[in-house]
C-alpha distance (Angstrom), angle and dihedral (degrees) to the residues before:
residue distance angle dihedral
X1 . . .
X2 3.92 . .
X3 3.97 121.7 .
X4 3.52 144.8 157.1
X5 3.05 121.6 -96.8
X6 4.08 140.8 -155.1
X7 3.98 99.4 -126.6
X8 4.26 88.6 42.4
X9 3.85 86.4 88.3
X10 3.92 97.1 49.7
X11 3.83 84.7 57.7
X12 3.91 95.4 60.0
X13 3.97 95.3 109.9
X14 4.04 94.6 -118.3
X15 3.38 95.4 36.7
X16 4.01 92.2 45.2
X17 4.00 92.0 53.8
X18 3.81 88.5 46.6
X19 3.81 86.1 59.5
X20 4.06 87.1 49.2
X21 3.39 89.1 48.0
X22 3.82 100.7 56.8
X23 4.00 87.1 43.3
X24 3.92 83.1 55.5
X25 3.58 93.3 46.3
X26 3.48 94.7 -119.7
X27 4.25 133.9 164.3
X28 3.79 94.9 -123.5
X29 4.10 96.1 60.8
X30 3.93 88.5 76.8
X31 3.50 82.1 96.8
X32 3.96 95.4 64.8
X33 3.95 92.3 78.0
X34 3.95 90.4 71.5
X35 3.71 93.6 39.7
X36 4.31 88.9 53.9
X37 3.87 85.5 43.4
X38 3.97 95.6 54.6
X39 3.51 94.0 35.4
X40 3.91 86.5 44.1
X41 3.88 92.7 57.5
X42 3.67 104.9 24.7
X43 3.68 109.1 30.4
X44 3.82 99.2 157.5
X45 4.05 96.1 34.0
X46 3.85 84.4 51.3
X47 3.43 94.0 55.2
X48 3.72 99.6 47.3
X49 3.93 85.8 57.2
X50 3.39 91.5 54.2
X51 3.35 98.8 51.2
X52 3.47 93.9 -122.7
X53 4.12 118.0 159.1
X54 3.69 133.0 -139.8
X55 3.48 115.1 -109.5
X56 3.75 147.0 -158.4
X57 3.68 129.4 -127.9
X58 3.72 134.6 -148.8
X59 3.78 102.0 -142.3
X60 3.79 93.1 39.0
X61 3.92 88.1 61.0
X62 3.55 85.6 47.3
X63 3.83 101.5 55.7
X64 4.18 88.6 38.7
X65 4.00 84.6 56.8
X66 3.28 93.2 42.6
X67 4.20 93.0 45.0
X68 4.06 84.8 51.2
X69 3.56 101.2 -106.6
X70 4.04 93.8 108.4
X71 3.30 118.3 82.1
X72 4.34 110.3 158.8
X73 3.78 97.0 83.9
X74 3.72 87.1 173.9
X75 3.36 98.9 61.2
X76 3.99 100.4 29.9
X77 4.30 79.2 57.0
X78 3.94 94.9 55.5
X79 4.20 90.5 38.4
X80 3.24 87.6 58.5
X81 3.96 89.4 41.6
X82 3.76 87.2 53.7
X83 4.40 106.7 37.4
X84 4.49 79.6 53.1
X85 3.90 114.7 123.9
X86 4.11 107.3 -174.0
X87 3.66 89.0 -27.2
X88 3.86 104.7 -48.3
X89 3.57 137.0 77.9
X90 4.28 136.3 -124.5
X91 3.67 135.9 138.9
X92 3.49 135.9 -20.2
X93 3.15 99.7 -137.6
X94 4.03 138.4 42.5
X95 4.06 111.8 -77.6
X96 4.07 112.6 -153.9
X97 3.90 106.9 -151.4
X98 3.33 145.7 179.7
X99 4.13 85.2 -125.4
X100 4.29 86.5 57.8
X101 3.59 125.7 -84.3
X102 3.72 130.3 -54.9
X103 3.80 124.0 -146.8
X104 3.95 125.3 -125.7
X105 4.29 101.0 -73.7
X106 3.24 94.5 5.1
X107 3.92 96.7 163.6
X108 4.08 112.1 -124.0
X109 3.96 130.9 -171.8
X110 3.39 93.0 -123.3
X111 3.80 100.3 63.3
X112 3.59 95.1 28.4
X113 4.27 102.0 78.8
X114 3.54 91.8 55.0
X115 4.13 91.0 61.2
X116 3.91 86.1 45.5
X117 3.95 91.4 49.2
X118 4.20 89.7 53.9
X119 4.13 87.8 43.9
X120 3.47 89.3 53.9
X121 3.80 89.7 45.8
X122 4.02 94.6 46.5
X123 3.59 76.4 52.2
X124 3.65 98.9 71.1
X125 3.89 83.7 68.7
X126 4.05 118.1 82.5
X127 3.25 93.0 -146.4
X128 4.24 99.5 56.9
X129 3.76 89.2 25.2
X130 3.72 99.1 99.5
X131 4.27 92.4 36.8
X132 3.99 81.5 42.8
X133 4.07 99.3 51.0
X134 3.88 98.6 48.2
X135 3.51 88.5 48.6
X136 3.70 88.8 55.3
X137 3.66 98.3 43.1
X138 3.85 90.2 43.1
X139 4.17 79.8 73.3
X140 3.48 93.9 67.7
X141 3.75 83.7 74.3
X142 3.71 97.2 55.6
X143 3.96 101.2 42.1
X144 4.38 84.3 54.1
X145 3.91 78.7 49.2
X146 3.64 86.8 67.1
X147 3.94 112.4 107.2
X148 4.26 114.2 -126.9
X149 3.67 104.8 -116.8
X150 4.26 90.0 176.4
X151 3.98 134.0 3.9
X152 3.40 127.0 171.2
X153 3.50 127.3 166.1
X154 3.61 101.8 -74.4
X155 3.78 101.1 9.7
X156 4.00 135.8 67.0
X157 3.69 134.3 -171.5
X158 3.96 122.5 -171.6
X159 3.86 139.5 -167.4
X160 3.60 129.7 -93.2
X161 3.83 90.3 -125.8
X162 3.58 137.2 21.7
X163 4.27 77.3 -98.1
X164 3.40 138.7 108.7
X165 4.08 104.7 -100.9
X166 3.77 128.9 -176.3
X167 3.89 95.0 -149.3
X168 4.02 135.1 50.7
X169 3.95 118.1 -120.9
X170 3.54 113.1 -139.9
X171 4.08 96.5 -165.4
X172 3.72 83.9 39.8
X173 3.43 95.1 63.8
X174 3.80 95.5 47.2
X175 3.71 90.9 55.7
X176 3.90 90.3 51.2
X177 3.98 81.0 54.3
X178 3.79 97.5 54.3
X179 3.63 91.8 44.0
X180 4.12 92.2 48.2
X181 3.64 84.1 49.6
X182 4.25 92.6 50.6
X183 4.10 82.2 55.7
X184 3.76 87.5 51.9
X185 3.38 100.1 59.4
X186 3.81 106.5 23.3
X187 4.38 97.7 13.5
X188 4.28 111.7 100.8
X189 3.29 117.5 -62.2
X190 4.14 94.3 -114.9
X191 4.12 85.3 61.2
X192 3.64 109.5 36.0
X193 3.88 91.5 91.1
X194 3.45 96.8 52.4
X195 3.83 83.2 47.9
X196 3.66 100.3 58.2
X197 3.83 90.1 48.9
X198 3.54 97.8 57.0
X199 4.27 93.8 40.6
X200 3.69 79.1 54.8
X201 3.85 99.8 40.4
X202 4.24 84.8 45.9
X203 3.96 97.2 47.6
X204 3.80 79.5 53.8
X205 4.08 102.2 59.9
X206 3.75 83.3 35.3
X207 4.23 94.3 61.5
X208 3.81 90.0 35.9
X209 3.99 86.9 65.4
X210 3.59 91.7 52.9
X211 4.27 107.0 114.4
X212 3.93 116.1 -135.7
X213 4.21 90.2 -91.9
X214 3.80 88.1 59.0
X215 3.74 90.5 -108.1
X216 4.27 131.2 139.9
X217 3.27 128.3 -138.2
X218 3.94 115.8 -148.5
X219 3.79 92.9 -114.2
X220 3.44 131.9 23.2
X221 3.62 102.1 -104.5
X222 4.10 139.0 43.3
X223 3.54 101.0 -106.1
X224 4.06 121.8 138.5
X225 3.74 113.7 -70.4
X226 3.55 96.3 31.4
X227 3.82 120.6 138.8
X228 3.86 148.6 179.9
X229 3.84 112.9 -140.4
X230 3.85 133.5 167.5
X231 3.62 108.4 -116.9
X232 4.35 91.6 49.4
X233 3.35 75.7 44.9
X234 4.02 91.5 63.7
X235 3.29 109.2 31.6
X236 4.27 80.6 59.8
X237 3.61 93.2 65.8
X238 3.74 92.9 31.6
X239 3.42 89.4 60.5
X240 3.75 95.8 50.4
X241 3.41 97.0 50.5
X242 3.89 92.6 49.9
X243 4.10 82.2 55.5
X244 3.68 88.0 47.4
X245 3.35 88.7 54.6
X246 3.82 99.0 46.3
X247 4.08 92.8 46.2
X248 3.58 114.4 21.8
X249 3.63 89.9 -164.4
X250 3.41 88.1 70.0
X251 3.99 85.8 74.7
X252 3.32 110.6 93.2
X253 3.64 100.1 52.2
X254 4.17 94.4 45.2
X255 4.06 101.5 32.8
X256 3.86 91.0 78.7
X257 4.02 86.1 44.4
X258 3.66 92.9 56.3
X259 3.64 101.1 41.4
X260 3.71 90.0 52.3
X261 3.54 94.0 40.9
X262 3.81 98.4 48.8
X263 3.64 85.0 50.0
X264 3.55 92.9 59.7
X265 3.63 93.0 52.7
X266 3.11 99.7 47.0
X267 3.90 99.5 48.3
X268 3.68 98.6 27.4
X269 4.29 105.0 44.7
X270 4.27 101.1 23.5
X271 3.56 105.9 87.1
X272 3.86 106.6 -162.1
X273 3.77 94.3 -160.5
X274 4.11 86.3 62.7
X275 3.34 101.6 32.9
X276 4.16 89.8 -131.9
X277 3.33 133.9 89.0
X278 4.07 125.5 -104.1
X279 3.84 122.7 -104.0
X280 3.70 98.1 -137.7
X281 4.36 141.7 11.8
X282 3.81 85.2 -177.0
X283 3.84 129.3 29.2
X284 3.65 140.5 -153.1
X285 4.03 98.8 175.0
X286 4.07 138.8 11.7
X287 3.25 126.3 -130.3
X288 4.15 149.0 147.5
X289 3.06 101.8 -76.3
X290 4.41 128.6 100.0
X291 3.15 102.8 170.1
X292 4.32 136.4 33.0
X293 3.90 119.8 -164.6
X294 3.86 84.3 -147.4
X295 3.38 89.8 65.8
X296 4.11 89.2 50.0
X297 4.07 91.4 50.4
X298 3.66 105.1 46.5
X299 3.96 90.2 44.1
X300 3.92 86.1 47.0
X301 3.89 82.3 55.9
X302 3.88 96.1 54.4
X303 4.26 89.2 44.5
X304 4.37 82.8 58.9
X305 3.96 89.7 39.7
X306 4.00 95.3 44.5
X307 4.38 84.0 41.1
X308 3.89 85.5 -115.2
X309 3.79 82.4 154.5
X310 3.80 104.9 150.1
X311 4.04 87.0 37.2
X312 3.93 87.2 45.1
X313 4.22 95.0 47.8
X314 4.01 91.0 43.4
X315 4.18 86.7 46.0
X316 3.44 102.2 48.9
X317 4.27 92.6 48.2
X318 3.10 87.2 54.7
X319 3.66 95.8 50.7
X320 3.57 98.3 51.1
X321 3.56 91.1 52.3
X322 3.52 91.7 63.4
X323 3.63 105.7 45.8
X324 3.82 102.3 24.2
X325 3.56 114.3 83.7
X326 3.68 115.6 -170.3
X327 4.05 103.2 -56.9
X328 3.86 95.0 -23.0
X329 4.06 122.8 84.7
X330 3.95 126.8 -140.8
X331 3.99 119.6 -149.9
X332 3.84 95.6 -167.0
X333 3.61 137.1 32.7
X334 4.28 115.3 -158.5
X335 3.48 136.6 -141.0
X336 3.89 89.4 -98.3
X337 4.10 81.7 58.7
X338 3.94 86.9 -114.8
X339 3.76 117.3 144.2
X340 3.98 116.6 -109.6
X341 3.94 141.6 -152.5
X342 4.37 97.5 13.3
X343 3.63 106.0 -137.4
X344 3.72 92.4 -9.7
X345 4.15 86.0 163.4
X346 3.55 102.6 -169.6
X347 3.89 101.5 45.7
X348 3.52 89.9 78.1
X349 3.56 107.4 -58.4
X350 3.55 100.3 101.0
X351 4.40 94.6 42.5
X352 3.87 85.5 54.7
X353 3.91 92.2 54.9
X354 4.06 87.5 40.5
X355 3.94 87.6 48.1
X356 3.82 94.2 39.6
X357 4.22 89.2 49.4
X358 3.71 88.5 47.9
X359 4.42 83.3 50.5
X360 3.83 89.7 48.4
X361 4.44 91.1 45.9
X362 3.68 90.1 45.7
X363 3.91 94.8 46.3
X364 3.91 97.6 49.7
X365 3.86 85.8 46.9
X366 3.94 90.1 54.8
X367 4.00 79.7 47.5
X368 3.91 97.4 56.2
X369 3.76 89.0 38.4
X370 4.09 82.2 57.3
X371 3.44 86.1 52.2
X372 3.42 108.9 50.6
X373 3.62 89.2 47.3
């Protein structure tokens, strides 16, 4: 499925070194105000002017196969076949960030896991499982890609891209955990050693950045344009617990980690007045927008992974009735209360249908369980 998407814009070439310019400070991003505005107020019509295509991404196909709502294994196998850079999967388009600038497919860690988790799915079925597996395996290649931004002796941090970066990624590092940990338990058998010692060694440097209220900061240090949001947040202590899961010996360094982490969440972004759950604790930048459906999924995902199930059914109805709209999906809602970004599929559209199918799955098991009982 093709969408727009709310970084596609940044990646226009003018538009992209404008960004770059106002991280750098410089005269000639004065100009970025009007481009916010118009892409603030006419996201789809701006787009169309610019010429800009929809596209398709990797990971999104992933978590919509994985959520059920994918059914051409052929051709979701050779996509992901074709949208691979050196084995991994990211953007198709160029991504201007405060960490440097990323080329078009430039594969990242953070997208990456979620292709592996569908190729590992596909794999379940003889007749992909071959196609599926080498895919898989051909990962290993990309994650050793990975540059070393810190190792100590029992501890290891890695890039977000097989790039030179000037800042550590917390969430980035507890993706490149899970996915070490996938290569542990399903990688070849020559590697899965090495893999479980670096999940291990990763899940370490991650809970080591925790602060004292169980919170993350973005990167790993306190430098200007840092920030603490609530979807990074998520995916943190999502990631650990999908480690966890993988390598239970992993436990007693993360458990702590999660508890105080979910706890944070949970107290810190849900506002029970709303009913939703904050964009930010700590900001680097304003802007328009209230509310983020990003936000909504990945804290949807923790309510199913904590067994929040009542709070998690009554949370995600309400959800969808705010930024649903008939058949089309919003990812942002303003300051005016207006929907934003229609059918913008990867900004968190497509995680809160993979986290709501996962709701629905573990419900009707709890159901049958009922039954049987």
């Amino acid at each position: 499925m093709k969408s727009y998407d709310p970084y596609d814009v940044w990646a226009f070439p003018r538009i992209g070194q404008l960004k770059l310019g106002w991280y750098e400070r410089k005269l000639n991003a004065l100009l970025l105000p009007a481009v916010f505005a118009l892409d603030w107020m006419a996201p789809s019509m701006f787009r169309i002017v610019l010429g800009i295509k929809p596209s398709q991404f990797a990971h999104v196909e992933a978590m919509l196969f994985c959520a059920g709502e994918h059914e051409d294994a052929p051709g979701l196998l050779q996509f992901f076949l074709d949208s691979s850079t050196y084995s991994g999967w990211g953007l198709p388009f160029k991504w201007y960030s405060k960490n440097g600038v990323y080329c078009e497919g430039m594969p990242y860690v953070t997208n990456t896991p979620y292709v592996m988790e569908a190729l590992l799915k596909l794999a379940n079925d003889e007749a992909y499982h071959e196609e599926a597996m080498a895919m898989f395996h051909g990962t290993w290649d990309f994650l050793q890609s990975l540059k070393v931004m810190y190792e100590g002796e029992d501890a290891l941090a890695l890039s977000y891209a097989p790039v030179d970066e000037l800042r550590i990624v917390v969430n980035a590092n507890s993706y490149a955990a899970f996915a070490y940990a996938l290569h542990a338990m399903h990688g070849r058998e020559n590697i899965r050693e090495e893999a479980r010692k670096k999940a291990t060694r990763l899940v370490r440097w991650v809970v080591r950045q925790q602060g004292k209220e169980g919170e993350w900061f973005y990167y790993a240090d306190r430098e200007p344009g840092n920030f603490i949001d609530c979807f990074h947040s998520c995916f943190v202590v999502k990631n650990l617990i999908k480690t966890r899961n993988l390598l239970p010996e992993t436990r007693k360094i993360v458990d702590g980690a999660i508890e105080r982490g979910w706890h944070y969440i949970r107290t810190r972004f849900y506002d029970p007045r709303k009913g939703f759950v904050r964009r930010f604790t700590v900001r680097a930048h304003r802007d328009p927008f209230r509310w983020d459906l990003y936000d909504q999924a990945e804290f949807l995902g923790l309510l199913v992974d904590f067994g929040e199930l009542k709070w998690a059914k009554e949370f995600a109805e309400r959800v969808e009735k705010r930024f649903r709209k008939g058949d089309d999906w919003y990812c942002r809602i303003d300051i005016f209360g207006r929907r934003w970004g229609k059918n913008f599929l990867r900004w968190g559209i497509a995680p809160f249908w993979y986290h709501r199918a996962r709701l629905r799955r573990t419900l009707e098991e709890r159901e049958a369980e009922a039954c049987v009982a």
